[in-house]
C-alpha positions in Angstrom: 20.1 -17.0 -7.5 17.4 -13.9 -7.2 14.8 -12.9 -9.5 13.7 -9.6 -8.8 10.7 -9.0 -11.3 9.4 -5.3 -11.9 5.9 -5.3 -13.1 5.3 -2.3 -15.7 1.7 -2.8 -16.7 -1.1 -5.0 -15.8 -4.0 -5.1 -18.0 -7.4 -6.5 -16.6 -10.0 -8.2 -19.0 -13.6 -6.5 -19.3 -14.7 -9.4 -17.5 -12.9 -9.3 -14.6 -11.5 -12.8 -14.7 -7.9 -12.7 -17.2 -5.5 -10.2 -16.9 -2.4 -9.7 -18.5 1.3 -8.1 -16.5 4.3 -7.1 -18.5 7.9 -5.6 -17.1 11.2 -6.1 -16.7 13.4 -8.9 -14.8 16.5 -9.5 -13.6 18.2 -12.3 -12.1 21.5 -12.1 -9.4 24.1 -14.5 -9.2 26.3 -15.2 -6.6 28.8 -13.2 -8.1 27.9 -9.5 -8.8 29.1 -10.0 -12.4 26.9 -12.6 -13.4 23.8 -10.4 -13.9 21.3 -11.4 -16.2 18.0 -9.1 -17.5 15.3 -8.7 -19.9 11.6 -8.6 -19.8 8.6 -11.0 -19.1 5.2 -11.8 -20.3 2.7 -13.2 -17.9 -1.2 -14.3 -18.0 -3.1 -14.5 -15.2 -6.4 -16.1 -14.5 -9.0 -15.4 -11.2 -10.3 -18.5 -9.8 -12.3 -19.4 -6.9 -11.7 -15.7 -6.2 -7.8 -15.7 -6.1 -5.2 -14.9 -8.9 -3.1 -17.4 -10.3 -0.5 -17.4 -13.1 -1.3 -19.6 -15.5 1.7 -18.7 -18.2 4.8 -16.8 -17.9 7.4 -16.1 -20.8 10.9 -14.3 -19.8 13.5 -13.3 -23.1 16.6 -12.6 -21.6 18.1 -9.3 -23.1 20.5 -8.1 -21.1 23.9 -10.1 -21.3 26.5 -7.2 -20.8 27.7 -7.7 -17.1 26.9 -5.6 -14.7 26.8 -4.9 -10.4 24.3 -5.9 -7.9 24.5 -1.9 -6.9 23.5 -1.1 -10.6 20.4 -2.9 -10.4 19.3 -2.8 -6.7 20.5 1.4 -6.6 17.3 3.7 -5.5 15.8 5.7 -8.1 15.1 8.2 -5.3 16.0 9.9 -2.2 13.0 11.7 -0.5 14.0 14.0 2.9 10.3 14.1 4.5 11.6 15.1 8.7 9.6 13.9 11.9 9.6 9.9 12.1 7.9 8.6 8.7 6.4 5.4 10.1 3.3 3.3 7.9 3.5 3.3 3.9 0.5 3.2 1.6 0.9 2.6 -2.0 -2.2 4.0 -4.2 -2.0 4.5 -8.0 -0.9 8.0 -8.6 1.1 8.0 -4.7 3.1 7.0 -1.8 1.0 8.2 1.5 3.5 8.1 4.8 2.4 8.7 8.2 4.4 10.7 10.1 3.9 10.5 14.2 6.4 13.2 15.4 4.6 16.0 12.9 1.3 14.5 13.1 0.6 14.2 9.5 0.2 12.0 6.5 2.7 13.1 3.9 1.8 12.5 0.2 4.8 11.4 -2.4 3.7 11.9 -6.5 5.5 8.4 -7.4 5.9 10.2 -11.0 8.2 12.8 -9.8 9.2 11.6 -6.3 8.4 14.9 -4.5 5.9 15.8 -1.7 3.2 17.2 -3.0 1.1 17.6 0.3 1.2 17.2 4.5 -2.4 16.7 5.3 -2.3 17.9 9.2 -4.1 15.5 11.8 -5.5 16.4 15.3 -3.5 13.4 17.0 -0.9 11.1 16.0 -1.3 8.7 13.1 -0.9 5.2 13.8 -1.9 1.5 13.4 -1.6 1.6 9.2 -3.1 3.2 6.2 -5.7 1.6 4.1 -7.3 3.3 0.7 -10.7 2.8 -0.1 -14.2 4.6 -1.4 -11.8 7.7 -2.9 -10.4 8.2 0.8 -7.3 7.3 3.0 -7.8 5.6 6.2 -5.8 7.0 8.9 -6.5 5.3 13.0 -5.4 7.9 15.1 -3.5 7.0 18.5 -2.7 8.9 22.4 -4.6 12.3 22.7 -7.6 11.6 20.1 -8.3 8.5 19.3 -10.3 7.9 16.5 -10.5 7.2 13.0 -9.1 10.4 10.2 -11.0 9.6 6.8 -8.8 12.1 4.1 -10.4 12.8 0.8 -7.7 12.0 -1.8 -8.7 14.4 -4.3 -8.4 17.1 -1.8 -6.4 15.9 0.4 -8.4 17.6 3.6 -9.7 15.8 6.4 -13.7 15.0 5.4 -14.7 13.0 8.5 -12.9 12.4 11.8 -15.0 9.1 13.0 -15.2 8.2 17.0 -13.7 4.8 16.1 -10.7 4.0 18.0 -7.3 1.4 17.1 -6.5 -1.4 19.6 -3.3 -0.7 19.3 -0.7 1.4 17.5 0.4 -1.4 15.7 -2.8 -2.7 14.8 -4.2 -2.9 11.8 -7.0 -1.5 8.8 -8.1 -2.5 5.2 -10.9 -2.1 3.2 -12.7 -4.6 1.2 -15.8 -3.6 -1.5 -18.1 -2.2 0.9 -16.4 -1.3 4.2 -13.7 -0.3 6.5 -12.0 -2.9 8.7 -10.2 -1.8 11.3 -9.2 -3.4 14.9 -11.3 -1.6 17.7 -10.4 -3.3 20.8 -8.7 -6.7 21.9 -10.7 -9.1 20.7 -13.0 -7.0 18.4 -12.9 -6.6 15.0 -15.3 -3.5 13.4 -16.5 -3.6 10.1 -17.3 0.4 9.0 -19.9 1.7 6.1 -18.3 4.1 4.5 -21.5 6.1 3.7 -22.8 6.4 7.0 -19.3 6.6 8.6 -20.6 4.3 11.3 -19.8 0.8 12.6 -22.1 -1.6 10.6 -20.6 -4.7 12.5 -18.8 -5.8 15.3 -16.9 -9.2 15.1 -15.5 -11.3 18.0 -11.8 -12.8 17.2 -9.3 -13.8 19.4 -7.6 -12.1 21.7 -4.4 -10.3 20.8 -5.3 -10.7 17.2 
């Protein structure tokens, strides 16, 4: 048996430590006609610094029969050319980067349509990470460096010196920098005010 559980809403306490998530699930049987659905309540409590679940109710709702192509069919079909590679998901959209055009594409997730190609100077590689109202984009081959894209404008604010290890490396951010592999064996940890490396950590080889 599957679950497959689709979160609609999560709800975070004032506080910081309790949240609340509430969606839909469905659960897949050997057989495509043993499908059962309906939705789920559960609480969540931060500890230690991690998320846990803590209590989780499911009401089963849906008991006509039904296919596994009826419940695992897209909802959408989006024709963006070039070679879409990496995949960020941010709250309001779905940012690709796309090598062959040198761009990062940005999908509304509301109404699954491009809404803008934000043009680089060299090819986008190595991830996408979202962070201090920008999108993190490590740029590979003729310019290497680091593409910092302001997401309420979607324009290229700051193109940093700050080269990937590799083009399929990797970058995050955390609650005050930028963490991006710079080199094999080096880790740099970037301020996002000054746009600068703040810190550069030794870590093993071919991490």
């Amino acid at each position: 048996m599957s679950y497959v559980r689709i979160p609609k809403s999560v709800v975070i306490s004032f506080e910081g430590a309790r949240a609340a998530e509430y969606g839909t699930w469905t659960a897949i049987y050997k057989e495509p006609k043993q499908v059962q659905s309906g939705n789920y309540f559960a609480s969540w409590q931060k500890s230690g610094g991690q998320w846990k679940i803590v209590y989780e109710a499911y009401v089963s709702l849906g008991l006509e029969p039904q296919s596994v192509a009826d419940v695992l069919k897209p909802t959408a079909a989006i024709t963006l050319r070039g070679t879409p590679d990496w995949l960020l998901v941010t709250p309001d959209s779905l940012w690709v980067s796309n090598g062959a055009l040198k761009t990062v594409q940005r999908i509304d997730v509301a109404t699954s349509r491009l809404v803008a190609s934000v043009r680089m100077p060299g090819e986008p590689c190595s991830g996408l990470a979202f962070g201090f109202g920008s999108v993190w984009v490590p740029l590979c081959e003729t310019h290497p460096s680091l593409a910092r894209v302001d997401s309420a404008t979607n324009a290229v604010v700051a193109l940093l010196p700050i080269a990937p290890a590799l083009s399929e490396g990797g970058i995050t951010t955390s609650g005050d920098s930028v963490w991006m592999a710079t080199g094999d064996g080096t880790l740099a940890r970037i301020d996002p005010k000054t746009n600068r490396i703040r810190q550069r950590i030794s870590i093993s080889r071919g991490s």
